[in-house]
N, C-alpha and C positions, 0 to 999 in steps of 0.2 A: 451469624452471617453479616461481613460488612456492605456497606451500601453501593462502595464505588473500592475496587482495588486498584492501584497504579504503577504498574510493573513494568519496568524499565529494564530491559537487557541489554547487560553489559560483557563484552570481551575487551581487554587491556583500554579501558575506557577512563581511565582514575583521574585525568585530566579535564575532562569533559563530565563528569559527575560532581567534580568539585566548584566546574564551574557554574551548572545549571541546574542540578539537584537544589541547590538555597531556593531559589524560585518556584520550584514544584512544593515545597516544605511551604513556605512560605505563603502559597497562595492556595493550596487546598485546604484548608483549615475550614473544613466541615466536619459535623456530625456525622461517621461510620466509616470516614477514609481511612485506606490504611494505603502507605507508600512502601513498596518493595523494590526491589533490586535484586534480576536472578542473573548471576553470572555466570558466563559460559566458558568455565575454566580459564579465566584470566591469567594470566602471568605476571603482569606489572603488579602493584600496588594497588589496587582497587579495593581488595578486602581489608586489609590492616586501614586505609584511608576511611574505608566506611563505619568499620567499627572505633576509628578512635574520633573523628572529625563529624559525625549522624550514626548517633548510638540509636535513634530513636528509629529508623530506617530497618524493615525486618531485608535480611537477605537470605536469597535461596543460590544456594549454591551447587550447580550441578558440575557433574565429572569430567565433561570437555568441554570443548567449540561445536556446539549441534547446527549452529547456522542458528538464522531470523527464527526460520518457521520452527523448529523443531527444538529449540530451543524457549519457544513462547508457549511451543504446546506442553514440553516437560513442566515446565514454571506455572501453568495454569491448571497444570492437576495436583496441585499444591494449595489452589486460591481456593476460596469461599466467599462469593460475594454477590450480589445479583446484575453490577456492571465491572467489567475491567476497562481499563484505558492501555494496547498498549501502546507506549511511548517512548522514544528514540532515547538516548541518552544527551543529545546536539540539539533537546528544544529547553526553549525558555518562555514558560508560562507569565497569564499576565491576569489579573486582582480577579477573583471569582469566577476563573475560565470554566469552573467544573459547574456552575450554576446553570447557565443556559442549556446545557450539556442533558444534564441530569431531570432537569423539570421538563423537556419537551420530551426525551424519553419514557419519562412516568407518564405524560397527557397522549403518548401516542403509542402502545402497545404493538400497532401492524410494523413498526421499525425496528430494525434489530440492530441498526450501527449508524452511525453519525461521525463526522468529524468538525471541529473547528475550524474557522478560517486560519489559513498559515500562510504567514508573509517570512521575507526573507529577515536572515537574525544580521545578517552582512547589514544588507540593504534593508531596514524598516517599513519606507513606500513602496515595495517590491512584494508583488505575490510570491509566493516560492515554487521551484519546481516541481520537490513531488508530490504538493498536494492542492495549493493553492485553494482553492475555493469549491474542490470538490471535483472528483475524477470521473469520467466517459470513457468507449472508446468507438473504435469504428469499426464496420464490417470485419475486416482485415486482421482485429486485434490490436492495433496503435493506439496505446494510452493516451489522451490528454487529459486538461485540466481546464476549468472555469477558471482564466486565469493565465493560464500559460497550455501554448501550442509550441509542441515541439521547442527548439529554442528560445522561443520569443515568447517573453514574460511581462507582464502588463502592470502597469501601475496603479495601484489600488486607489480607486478613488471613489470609493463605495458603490462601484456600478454593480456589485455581486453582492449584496448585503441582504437580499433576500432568502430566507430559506426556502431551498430548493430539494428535488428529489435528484441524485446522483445514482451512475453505475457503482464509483468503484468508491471506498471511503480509505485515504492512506494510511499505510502500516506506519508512517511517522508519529500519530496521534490519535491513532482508532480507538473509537468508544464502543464499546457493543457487549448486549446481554451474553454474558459467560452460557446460558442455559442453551440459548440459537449458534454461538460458537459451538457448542460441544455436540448441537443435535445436528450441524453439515460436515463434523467431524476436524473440524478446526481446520488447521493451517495446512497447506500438504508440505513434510518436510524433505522430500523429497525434493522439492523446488531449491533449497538450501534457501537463498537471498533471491531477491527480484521476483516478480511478479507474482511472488506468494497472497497479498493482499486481495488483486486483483481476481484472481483463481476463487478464493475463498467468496468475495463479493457477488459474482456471478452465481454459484451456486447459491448463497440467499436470495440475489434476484427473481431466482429461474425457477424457485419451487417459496415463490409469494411475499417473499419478505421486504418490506421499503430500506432504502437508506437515503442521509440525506446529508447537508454542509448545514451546519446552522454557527452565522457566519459575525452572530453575536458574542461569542465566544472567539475569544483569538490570541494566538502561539505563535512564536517565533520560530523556526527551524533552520540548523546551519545548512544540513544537508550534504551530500557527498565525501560524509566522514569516514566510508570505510573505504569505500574504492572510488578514484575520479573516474571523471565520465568517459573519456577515450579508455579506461583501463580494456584490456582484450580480456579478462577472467570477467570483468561486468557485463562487456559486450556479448561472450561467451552465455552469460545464466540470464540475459533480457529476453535474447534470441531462442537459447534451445526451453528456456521456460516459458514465454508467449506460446510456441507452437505446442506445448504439451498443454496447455491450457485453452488454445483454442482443441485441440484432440479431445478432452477433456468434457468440454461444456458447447460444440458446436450443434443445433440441431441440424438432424440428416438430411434434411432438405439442402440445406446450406453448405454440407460439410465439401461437397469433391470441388465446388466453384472456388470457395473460399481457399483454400489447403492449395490450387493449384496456381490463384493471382498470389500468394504468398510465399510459391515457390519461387517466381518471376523476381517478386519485390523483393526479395531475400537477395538475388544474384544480383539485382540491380543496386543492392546497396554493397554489394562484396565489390564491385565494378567500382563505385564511389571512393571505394576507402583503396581501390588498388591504383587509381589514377593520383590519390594523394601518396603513393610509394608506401600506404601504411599497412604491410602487410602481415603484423600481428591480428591487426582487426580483421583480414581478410580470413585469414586463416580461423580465427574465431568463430567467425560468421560461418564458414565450412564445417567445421567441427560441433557445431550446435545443428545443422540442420542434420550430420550423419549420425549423431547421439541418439537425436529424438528419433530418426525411424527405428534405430537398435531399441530405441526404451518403450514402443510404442506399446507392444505388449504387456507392457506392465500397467500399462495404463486401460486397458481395455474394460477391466471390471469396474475402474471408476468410469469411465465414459457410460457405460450402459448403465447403473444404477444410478446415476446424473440425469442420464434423459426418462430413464424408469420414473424418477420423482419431479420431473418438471412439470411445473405447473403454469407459466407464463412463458409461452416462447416467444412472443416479439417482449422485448425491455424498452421502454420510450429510451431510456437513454444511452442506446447506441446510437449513429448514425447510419444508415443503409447504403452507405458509399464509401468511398478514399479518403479520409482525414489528405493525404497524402497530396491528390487531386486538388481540395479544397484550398491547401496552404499554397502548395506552389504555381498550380495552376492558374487558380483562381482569385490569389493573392489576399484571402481572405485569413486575415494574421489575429485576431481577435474573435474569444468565443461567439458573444453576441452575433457576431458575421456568417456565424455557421449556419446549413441548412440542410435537409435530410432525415432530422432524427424520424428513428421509428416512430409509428403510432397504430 
């Protein structure tokens, strides 16, 4: 069994592998790493580049494009190791990232995932978006970051250098025991992309497990390498995969209040993007909230053996109000500024 595997998934990626694979080679050079690369039936050059350019790089090679989730979970019933990392193909590690990683996990057994501090690979004094300093979210299901709130991304200036305990730990650079992966049943792949991370994090949260940013450790990430941020197919799987996940993991006290200001908030943002004439996104946004009630059924078994096995229903790091309230309202544009969290 190796100690630490680092599994980077790739679709027509061979650009971005050539560029930031040297770094990952380069800076895990520990005792029991192994670095993989499982492909999700690429088309480009990715595999003839891997094999002749990182012979030493094992690759798994699977039959299609399964998507983030389902594509990490084929490739990880392949690994053997007692941590995986998985990792974006768009970051760029930095001299013994895997050290602080790896010793605070062995000194702290009650954690099952961790993530690095990640700054922008553009912008080096820039947090980054999707992971910054370690993910939260709020009542409602609105991700943010230690770090970065909604747009606005903060400049790092070691105010976040504390390890802390987080909701959510990003799919860009996730560390976490293969055994607690496989015992919440991994990724849902059914989410394809987006908010699969988050899904998964909740349910370690919610039946006892910690996770945290340990912010001694730090990665660069380009980020928004597969689809940009207006795309309406992103907007499409943010939208109908939040609401299957809050479906998923809300407890029932909470569930018809929640589910119904998220209907509101949902139209209030189609309203948003139709006053900008942008009505791809609008249309997205419709389409993702009529999917999820057709899929809800599918989802029912996991919702009840979710709450079957919950063991912590408040998570300190939600907050018990509007992310939404707080930024625009409130004007409160930095983490530290927030207030609310559960307790």
């Amino acid at each position: 069994m190796k100690k630490v595997s680092i599994v980077i998934l790739n679709w027509n990626g061979c650009e971005m592998l050539r560029t930031f694979l040297p770094s990952v080679i380069r800076y895990s050079d520990m005792d029991g790493i192994e670095i993989c690369v499982a492909d999700n039936g690429s088309t480009d050059a990715s595999i003839e580049m891997l094999q002749m350019e990182f012979p030493a790089v094992r690759t798994i090679l699977l039959d299609r494009n399964w998507g983030f989730a389902d594509g990490y979970n084929k490739a990880l019933e392949l690994i053997d190791a007692e941590y995986v990392v998985l990792l974006n193909s768009d970051v760029e590690v930095t001299p013994d990232w895997l050290l602080p990683l790896t010793t605070y996990m062995d000194q702290h057994p009650e954690v099952a995932a961790c993530q690095p501090k990640i700054r922008s690979q553009r912008r080096k004094d820039l947090f980054e978006h999707a992971g910054a300093a370690g993910g939260y979210i709020d009542r409602y299901g609105y991700p943010f970051c230690r770090g970065r709130i909604f747009s606005n991304v903060e400049v790092d200036k070691g105010q976040y250098d504390d390890i802390k305990p987080i909701f959510w730990a990003t799919g860009a650079a996730l560390f976490i025991r293969l055994a607690d992966f496989r015992a919440v049943g991994g990724l849902d792949g059914r989410f394809f992309a987006h908010m699969e991370e988050i899904d998964l994090c909740w349910r370690l949260r919610a039946r006892g497990y910690a996770i945290v940013c340990i912010p001694q450790s730090i990665v660069y990430h380009v980020g928004g390498a597969t689809l940009n941020k207006e795309n309406p197919r992103k907007t499409y799987l943010n939208f109908r995969n939040n609401l299957i996940m809050l479906y998923k993991n809300l407890p029932s006290e909470e569930f018809t209040q929640v589910m119904r200001t998220r209907c509101f908030l949902d139209y209030l943002a189609m309203l948003q993007y139709l006053l900008k004439f942008d009505l791809p996104n609008v249309k997205a946004i419709y389409k993702a909230r009529s999917d999820f009630k057709k899929q809800c059924k599918d989802y029912l078994a996991d919702r009840l053996g979710n709450l079957q096995k919950t063991s912590t229903k408040i998570i300190p790091e939600q907050i018990n109000n509007s992310i939404l309230w707080q930024f625009y309202a409130q004007g409160r544009k930095h983490f530290n500024q927030l207030t609310n969290f559960k307790d």
